[in-house]
N, C-alpha and C positions, 0 to 999 in steps of 0.2 A: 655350752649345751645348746641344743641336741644336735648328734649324726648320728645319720641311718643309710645303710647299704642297702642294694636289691643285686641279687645274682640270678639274671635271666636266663634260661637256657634256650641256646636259638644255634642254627648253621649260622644264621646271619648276623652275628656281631658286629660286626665291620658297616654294613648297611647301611645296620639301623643306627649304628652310632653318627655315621655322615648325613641321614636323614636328618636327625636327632637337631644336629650341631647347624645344617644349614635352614631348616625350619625352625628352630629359633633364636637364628639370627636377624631375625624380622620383627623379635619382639625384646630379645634381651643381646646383651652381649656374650657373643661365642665364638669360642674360639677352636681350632686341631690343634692341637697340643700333639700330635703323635698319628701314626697308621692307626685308624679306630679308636682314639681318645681326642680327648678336649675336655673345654668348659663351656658350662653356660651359668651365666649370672644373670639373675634377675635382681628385683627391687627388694625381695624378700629373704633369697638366701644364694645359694648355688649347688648347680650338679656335675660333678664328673662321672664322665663314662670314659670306661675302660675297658679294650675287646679283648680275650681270652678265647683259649681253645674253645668251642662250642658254650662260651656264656658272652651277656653281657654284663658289665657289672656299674653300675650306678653308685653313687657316693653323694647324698644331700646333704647340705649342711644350712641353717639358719638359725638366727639369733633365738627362736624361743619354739615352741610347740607348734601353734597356729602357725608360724610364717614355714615351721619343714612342710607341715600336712599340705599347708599349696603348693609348694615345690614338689612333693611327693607328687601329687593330683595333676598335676600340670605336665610331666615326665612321664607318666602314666599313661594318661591319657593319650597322649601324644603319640607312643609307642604301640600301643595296642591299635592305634587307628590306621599306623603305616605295616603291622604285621600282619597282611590280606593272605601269604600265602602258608601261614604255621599257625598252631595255636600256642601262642605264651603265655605264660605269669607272671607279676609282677608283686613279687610279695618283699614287702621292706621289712627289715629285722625292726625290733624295738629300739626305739630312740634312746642315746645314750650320751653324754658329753665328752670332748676331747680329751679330759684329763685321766677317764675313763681308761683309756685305749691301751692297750698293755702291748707295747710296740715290741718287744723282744719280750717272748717268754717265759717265763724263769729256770723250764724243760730247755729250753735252745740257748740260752745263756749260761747256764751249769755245761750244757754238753761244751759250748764254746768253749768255754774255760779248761777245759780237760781236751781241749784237742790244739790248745794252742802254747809257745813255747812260752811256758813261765817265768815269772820275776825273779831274778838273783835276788840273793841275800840282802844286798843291799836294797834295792825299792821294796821289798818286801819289809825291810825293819823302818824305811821312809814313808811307809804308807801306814804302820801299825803308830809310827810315833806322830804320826797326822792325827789320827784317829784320837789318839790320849789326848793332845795338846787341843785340838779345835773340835772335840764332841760332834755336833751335829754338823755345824759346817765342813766337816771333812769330806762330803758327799759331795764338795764343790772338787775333788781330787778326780781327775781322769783317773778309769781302770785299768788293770793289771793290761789287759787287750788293747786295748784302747793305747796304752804308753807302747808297746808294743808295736802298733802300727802305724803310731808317728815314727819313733827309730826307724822302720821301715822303710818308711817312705823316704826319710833323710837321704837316709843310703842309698835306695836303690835313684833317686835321685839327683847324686852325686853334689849335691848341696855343699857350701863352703860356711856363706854368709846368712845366718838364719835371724826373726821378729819374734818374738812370743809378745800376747798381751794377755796379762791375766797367767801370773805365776805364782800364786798360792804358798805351798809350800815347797813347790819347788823338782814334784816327780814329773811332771812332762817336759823341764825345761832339762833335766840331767836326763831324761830319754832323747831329745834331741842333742845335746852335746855330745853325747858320747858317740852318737852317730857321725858327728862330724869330723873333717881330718885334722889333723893334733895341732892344724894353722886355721881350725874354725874359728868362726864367733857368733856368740849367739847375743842378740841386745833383746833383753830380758825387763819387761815393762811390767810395774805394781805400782801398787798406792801405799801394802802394809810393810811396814820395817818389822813389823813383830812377827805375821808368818812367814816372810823372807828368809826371816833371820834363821828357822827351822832348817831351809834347803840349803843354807853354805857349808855348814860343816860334812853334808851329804857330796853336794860339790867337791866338796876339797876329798876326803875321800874317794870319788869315783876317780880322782887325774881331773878334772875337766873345770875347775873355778877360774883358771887360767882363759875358758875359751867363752864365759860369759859374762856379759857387761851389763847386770841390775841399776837398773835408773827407777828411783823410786822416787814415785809423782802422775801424774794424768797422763796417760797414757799417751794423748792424741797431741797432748804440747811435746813431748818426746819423737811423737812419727813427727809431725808436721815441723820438726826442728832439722829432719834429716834431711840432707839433700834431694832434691828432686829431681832424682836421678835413678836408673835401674842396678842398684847395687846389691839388690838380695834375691839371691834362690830359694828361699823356702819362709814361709808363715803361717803360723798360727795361733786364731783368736779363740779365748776362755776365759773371757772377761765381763764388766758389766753388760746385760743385754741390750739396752737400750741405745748401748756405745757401737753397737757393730755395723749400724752403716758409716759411721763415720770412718772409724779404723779400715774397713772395707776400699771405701774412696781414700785413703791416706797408703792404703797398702801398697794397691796394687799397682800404680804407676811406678811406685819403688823396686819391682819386682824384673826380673832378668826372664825375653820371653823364655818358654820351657818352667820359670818357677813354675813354684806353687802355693796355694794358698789353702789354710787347712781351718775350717770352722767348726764349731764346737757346738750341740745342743741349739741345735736346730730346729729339735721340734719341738721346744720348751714342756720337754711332758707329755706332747700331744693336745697343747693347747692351741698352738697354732695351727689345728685343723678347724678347730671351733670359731666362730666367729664370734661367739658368745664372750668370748675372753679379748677385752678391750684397753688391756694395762698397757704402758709406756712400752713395756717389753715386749710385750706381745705382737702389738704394732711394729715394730723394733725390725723383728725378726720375720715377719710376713715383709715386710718392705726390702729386704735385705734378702730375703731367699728370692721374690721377683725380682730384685735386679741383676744377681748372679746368673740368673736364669736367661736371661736377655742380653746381657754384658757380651757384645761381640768381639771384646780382647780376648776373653776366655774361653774354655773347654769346665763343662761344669759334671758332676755327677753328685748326687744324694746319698748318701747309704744310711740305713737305718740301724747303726751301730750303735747299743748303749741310747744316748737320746736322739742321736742324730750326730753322721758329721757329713758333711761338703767340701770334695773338694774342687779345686776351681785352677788347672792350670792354663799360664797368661802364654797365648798362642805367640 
């Protein structure tokens, strides 16, 4: 906690955003992120602007009340002083915190769900017998969608050799095996022998036990055991948060250019919009989304799937 938005209406988005971004770069750190976006960081919090059709839109964020309203004040200010030739507003929504944020809908999430092709029999009785066996933590299970568009991606991919980290019980590692050709392999990294144990008999079932190799143990003494060398087309981490820079740096040099690399819950909830949330994880994964972001091997993109995925192919 707290963010707050302002949606200005102006012709001049674009302007005033490059206004915005090079007058204060004189007193904070700012950056173009994009045609009419950026950041600016100050000592108290930060703002993004982001130009749209006839608005501009503003995104504050800081650690407590006091330090938004000066970023508010400051952004403000600033803006109304360089708009000589319109008159704007600047009216910020009420302050709310990151966990807040209801990044998909539950209207846009039901409709997804009904417009997209659904679970056979079998992930559908893998995901119900998740649900019995590990109660609450079965919400650590990718979605119906979500498994979905891994298979996807495998295939349209043409992926052979796939990484999972962070195999639960087992339904997104048998949505990428079955994606792959009857000569895949998928190396399948956990820590629990007891929810693993759930997804083999699902494995052996689908055809596909054959095409995945569970190593159960730390995940990162498993990558960093493999050669280093480009021998895999596709990955995907859904594993401890605090572990994904490292899995990150262990991945993707193993990766064949063209892979791809597939992250999972990304925007932990929508805490890592907040600055306010300062856990191992949280950290984790703001450090890790900057450097995919920057990572000049790669080809990056965000989507706001479920909690977030990225994916990140190595050029």
């Amino acid at each position: 906690m707290p963010l707050s938005a302002a949606h200005v209406a102006t012709s001049r988005p674009e302007r005033y955003a490059k206004q915005l971004i090079s007058h204060m770069g004189h007193k904070a750190d700012a950056e173009h992120t994009g045609v009419g976006s950026g950041t600016i960081t100050f000592r108290s919090g930060t703002c993004s602007l982001l130009s749209a059709q006839g608005e501009l839109v503003l995104i504050a964020a800081a650690a407590d009340l006091d330090s938004l309203t000066g970023v508010q004040d400051v952004i403000t200010r600033h803006l109304l002083r360089f708009a000589t030739q319109e008159e704007i507003r600047v009216d910020w929504c009420e302050a709310d915190s990151g966990d807040a944020i209801q990044i998909v809908p539950p209207a846009v999430e039901d409709y997804l769900r009904a417009h997209c092709t659904p679970a056979d029999d079998l992930l559908t009785e893998l995901a119900e017998t998740t649900r019995e066996a590990t109660g609450r933590a079965a919400g650590m299970q990718v979605s119906a969608a979500e498994g979905a568009l891994l298979e996807m991606l495998v295939r349209l991919s043409g992926a052979r050799r796939a990484i999972e980290v962070g195999v639960f019980t087992g339904y997104s590692a048998l949505c990428i095996a079955r994606a792959l050709p009857s000569d895949g392999y998928l190396l399948a990294c956990d820590v629990s022998s007891e929810w693993t144990a759930i997804a083999r008999p699902y494995w052996r079932r689908a055809g596909v036990d054959d095409r995945i190799d569970l190593r159960i143990g730390p995940a990162l003494d498993t990558l960093r055991a493999l050669p280093e060398t480009p021998d895999f087309d596709f990955a995907f981490v859904d594993a401890d948060k605090a572990g994904y820079p490292a899995y990150y740096e262990e991945i993707v040099p193993r990766l064949v250019p063209g892979g791809l690399l597939v992250l999972d819950n990304v925007f932990l909830g929508g805490r890592v919009l907040d600055p306010a949330f300062q856990g191992d994880d949280h950290r984790a994964m703001r450090r890790v989304n900057d450097a995919l972001a920057h990572d000049e091997r790669l080809d990056v993109v965000m989507l706001p799937v479920r909690d977030g995925v990225t994916l990140a192919r190595k050029r």
